[in-house]
PDB file of N, CA, C and O in Angstrom, chain B, residues numbered from 101:
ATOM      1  N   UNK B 101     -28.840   4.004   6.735  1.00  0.00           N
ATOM      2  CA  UNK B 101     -29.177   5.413   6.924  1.00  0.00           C
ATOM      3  C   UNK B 101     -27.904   6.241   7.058  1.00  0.00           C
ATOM      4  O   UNK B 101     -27.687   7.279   6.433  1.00  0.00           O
ATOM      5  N   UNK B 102     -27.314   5.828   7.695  1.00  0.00           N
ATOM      6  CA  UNK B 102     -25.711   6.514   8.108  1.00  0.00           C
ATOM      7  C   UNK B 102     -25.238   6.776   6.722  1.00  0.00           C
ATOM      8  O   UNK B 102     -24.995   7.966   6.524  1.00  0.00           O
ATOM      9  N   UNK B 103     -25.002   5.822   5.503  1.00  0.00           N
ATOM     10  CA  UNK B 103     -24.091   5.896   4.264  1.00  0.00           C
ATOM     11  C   UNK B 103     -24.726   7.069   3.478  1.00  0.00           C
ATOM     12  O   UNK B 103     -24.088   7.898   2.830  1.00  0.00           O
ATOM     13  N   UNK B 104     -26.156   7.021   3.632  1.00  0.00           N
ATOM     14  CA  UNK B 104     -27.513   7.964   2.766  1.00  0.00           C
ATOM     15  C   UNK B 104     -26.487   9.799   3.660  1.00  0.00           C
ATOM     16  O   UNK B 104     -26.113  10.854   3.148  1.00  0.00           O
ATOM     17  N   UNK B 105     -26.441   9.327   4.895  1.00  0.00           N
ATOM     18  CA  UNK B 105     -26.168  10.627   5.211  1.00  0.00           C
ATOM     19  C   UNK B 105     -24.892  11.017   4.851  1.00  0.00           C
ATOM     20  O   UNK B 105     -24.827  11.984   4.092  1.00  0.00           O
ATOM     21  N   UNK B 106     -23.973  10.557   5.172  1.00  0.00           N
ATOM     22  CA  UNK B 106     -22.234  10.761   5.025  1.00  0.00           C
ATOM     23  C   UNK B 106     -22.409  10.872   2.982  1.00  0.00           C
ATOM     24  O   UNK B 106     -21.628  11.587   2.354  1.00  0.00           O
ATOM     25  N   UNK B 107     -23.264  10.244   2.428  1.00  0.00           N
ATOM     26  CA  UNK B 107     -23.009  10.669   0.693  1.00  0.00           C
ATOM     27  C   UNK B 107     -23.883  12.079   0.618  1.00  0.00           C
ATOM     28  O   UNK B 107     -23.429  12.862  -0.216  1.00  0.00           O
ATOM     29  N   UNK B 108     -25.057  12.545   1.339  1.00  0.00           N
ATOM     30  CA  UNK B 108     -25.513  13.760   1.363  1.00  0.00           C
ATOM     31  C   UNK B 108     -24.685  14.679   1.546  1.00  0.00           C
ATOM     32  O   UNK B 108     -24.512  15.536   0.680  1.00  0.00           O
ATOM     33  N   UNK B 109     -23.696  14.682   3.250  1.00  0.00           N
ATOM     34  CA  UNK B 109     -22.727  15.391   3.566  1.00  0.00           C
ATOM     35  C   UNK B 109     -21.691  15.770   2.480  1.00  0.00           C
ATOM     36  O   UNK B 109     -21.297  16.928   2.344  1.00  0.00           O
ATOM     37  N   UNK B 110     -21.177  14.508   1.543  1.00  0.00           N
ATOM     38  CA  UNK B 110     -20.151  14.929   1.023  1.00  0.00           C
ATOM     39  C   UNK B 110     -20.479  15.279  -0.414  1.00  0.00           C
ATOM     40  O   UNK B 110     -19.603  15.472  -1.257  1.00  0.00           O
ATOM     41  N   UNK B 111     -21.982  15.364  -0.699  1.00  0.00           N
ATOM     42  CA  UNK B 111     -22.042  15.540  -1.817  1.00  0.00           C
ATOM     43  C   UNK B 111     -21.782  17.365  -1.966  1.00  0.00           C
ATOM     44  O   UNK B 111     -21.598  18.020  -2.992  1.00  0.00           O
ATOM     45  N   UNK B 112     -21.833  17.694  -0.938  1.00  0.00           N
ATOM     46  CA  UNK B 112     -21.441  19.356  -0.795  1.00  0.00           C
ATOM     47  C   UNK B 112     -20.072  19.824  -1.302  1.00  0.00           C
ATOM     48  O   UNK B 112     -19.675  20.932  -1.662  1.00  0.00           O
ATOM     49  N   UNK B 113     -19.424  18.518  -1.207  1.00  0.00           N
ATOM     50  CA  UNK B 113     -17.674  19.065  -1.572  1.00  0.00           C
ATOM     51  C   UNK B 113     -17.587  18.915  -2.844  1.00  0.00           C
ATOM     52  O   UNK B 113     -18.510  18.920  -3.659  1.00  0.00           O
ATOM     53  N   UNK B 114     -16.457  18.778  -3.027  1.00  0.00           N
ATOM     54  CA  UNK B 114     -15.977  18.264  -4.942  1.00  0.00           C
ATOM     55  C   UNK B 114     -16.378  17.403  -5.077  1.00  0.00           C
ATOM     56  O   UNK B 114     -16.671  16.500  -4.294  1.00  0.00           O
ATOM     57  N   UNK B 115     -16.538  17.599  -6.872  1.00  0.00           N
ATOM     58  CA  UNK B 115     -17.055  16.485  -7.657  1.00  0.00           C
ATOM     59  C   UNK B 115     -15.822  15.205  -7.287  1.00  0.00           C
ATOM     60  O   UNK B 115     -16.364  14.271  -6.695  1.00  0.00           O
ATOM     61  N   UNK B 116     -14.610  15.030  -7.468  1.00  0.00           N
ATOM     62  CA  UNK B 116     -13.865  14.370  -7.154  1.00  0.00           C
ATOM     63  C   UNK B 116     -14.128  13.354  -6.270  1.00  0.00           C
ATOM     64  O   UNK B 116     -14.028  12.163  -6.563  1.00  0.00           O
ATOM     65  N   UNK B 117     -14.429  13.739  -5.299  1.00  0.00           N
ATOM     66  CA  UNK B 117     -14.694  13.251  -3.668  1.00  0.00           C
ATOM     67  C   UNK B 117     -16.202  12.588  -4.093  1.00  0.00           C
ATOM     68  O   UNK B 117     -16.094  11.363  -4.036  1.00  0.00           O
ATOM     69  N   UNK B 118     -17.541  12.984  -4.491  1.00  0.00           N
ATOM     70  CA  UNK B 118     -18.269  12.265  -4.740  1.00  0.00           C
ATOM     71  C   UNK B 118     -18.250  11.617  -5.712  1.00  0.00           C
ATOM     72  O   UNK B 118     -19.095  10.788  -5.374  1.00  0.00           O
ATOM     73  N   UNK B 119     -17.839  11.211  -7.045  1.00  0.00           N
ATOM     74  CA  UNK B 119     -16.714  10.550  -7.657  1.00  0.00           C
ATOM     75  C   UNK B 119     -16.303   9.459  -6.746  1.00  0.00           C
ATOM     76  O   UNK B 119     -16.424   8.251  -6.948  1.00  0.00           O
ATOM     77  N   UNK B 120     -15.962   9.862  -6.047  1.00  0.00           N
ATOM     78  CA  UNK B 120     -15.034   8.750  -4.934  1.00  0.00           C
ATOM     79  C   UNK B 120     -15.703   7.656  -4.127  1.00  0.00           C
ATOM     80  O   UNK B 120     -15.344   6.486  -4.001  1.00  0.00           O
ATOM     81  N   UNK B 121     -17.020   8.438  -3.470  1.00  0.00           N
ATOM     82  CA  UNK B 121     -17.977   7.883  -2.796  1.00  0.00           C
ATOM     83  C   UNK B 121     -18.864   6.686  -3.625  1.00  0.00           C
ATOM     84  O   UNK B 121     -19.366   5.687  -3.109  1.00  0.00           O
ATOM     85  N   UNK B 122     -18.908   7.059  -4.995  1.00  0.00           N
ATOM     86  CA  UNK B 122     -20.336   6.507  -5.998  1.00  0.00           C
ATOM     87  C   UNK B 122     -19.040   5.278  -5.969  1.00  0.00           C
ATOM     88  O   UNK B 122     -19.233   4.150  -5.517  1.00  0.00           O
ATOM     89  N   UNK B 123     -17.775   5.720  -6.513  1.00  0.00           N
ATOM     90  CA  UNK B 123     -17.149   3.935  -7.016  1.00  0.00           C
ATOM     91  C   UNK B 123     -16.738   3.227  -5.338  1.00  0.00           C
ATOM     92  O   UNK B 123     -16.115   2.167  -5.273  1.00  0.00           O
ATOM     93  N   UNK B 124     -17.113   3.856  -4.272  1.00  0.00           N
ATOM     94  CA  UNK B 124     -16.448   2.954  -3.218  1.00  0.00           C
ATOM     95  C   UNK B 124     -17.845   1.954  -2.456  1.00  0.00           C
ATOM     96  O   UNK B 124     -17.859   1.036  -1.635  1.00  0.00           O
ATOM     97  N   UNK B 125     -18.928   2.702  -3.230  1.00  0.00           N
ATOM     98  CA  UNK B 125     -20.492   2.613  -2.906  1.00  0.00           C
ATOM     99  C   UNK B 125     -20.273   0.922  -4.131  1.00  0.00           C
ATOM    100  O   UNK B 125     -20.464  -0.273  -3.904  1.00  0.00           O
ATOM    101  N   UNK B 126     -20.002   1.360  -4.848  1.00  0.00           N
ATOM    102  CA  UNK B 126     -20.308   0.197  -6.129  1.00  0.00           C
ATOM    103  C   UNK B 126     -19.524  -1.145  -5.837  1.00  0.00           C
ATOM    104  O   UNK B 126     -19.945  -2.296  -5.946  1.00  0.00           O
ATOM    105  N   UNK B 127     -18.236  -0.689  -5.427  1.00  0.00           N
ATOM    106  CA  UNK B 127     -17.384  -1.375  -5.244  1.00  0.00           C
ATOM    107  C   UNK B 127     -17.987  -3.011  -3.855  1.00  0.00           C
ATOM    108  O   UNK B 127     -18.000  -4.222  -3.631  1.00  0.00           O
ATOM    109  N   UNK B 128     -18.372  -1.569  -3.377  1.00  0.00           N
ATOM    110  CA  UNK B 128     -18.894  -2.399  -2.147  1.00  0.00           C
ATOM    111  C   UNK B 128     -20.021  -3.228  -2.417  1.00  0.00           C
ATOM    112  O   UNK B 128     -19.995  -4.311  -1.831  1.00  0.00           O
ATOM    113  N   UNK B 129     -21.122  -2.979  -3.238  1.00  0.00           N
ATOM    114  CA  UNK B 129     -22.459  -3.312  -3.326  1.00  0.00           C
ATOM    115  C   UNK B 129     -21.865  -4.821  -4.396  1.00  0.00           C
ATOM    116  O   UNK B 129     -22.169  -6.000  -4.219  1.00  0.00           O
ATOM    117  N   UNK B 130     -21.095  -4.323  -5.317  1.00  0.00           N
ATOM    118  CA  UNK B 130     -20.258  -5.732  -5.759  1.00  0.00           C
ATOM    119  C   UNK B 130     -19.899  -6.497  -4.870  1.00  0.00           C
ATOM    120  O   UNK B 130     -20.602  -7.479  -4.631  1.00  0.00           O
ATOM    121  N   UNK B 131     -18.673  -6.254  -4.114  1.00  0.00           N
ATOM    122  CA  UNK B 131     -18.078  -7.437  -3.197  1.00  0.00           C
ATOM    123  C   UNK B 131     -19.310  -8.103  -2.320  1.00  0.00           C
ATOM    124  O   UNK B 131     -19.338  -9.313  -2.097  1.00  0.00           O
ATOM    125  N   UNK B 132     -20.215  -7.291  -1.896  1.00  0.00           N
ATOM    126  CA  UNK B 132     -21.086  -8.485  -1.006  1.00  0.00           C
ATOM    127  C   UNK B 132     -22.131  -8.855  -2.040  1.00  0.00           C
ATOM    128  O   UNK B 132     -23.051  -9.573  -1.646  1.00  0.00           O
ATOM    129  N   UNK B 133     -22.119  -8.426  -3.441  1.00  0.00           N
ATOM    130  CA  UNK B 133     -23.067  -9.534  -4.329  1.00  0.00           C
ATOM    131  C   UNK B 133     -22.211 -10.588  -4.548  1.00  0.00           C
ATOM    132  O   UNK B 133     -22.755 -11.686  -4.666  1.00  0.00           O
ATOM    133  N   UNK B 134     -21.144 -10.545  -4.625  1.00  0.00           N
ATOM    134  CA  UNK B 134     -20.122 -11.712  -4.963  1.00  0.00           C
ATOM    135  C   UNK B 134     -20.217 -12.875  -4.106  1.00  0.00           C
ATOM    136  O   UNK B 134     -20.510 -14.060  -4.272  1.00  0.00           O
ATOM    137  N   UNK B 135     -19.761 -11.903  -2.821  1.00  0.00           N
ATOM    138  CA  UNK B 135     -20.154 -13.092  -1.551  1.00  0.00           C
ATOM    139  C   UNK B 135     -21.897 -13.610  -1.585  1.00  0.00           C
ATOM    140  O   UNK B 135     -22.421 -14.626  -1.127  1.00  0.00           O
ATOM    141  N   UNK B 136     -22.151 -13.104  -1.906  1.00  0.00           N
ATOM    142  CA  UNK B 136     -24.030 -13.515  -1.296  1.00  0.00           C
ATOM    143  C   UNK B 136     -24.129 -15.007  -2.598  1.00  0.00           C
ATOM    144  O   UNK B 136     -24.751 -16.044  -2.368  1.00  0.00           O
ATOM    145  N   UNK B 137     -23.210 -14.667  -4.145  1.00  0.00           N
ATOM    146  CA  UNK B 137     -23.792 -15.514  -4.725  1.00  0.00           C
ATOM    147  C   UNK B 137     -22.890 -16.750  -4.408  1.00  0.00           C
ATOM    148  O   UNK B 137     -23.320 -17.898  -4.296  1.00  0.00           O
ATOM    149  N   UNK B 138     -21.155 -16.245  -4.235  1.00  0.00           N
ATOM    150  CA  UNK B 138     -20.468 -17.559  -3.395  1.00  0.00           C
ATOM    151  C   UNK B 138     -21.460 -18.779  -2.117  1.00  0.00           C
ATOM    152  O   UNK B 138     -21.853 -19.940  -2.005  1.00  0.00           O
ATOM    153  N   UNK B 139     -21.430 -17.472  -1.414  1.00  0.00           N
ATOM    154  CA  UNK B 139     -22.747 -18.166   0.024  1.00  0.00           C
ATOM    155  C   UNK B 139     -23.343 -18.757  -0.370  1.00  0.00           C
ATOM    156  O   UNK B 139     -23.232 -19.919   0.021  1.00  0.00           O
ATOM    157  N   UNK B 140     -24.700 -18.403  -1.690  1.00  0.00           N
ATOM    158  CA  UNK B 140     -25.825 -19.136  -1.821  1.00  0.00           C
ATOM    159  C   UNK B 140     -25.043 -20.319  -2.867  1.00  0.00           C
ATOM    160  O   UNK B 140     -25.651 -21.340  -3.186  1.00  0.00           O
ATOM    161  N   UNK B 141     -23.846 -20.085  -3.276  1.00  0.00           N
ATOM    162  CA  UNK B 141     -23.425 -21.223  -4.157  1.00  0.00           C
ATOM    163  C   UNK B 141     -23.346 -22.764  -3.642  1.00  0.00           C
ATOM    164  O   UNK B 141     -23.710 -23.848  -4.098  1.00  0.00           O
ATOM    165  N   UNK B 142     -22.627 -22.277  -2.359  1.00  0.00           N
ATOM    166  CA  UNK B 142     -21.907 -23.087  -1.847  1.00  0.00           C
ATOM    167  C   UNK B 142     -22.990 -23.929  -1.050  1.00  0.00           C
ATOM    168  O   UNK B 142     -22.869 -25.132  -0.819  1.00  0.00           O
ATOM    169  N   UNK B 143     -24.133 -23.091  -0.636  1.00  0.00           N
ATOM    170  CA  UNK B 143     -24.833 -23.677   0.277  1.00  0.00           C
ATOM    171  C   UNK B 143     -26.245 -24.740  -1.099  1.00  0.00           C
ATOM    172  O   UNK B 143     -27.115 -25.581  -0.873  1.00  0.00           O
ATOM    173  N   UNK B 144     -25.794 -24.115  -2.293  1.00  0.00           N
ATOM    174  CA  UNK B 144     -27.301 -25.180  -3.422  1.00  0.00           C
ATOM    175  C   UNK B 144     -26.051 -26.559  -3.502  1.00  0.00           C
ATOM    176  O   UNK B 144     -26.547 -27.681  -3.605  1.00  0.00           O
ATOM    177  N   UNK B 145     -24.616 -26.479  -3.460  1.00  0.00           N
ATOM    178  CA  UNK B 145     -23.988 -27.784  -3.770  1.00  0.00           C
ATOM    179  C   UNK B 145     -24.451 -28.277  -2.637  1.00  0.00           C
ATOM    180  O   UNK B 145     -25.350 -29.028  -3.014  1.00  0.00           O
ATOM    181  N   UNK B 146     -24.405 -28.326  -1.526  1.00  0.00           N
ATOM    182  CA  UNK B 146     -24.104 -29.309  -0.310  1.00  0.00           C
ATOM    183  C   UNK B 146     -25.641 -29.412  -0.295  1.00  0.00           C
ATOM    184  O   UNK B 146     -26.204 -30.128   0.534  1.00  0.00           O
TER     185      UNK B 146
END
């Protein structure tokens, strides 16, 4: 709920800045798919 609000907040400023938010949003939603499929990797070998 917090991220929904702080990207509402800043969607008021420059395009730049939300720009900024969408690739740090993606970025993020990547790194913990990465980890989740490492995690579940690691845990179908053993």
């Amino acid at each position: 709920m917090t991220a929904i609000t702080m990207t509402t907040a800043l969607t008021r400023t420059a395009a730049p800045t939300t720009a900024l938010v969408t690739a740090t949003r993606f970025l993020g939603h990547f790194l913990a798919a990465l980890v989740g499929v490492i995690f579940l990797g690691r845990g179908m070998e053993h």
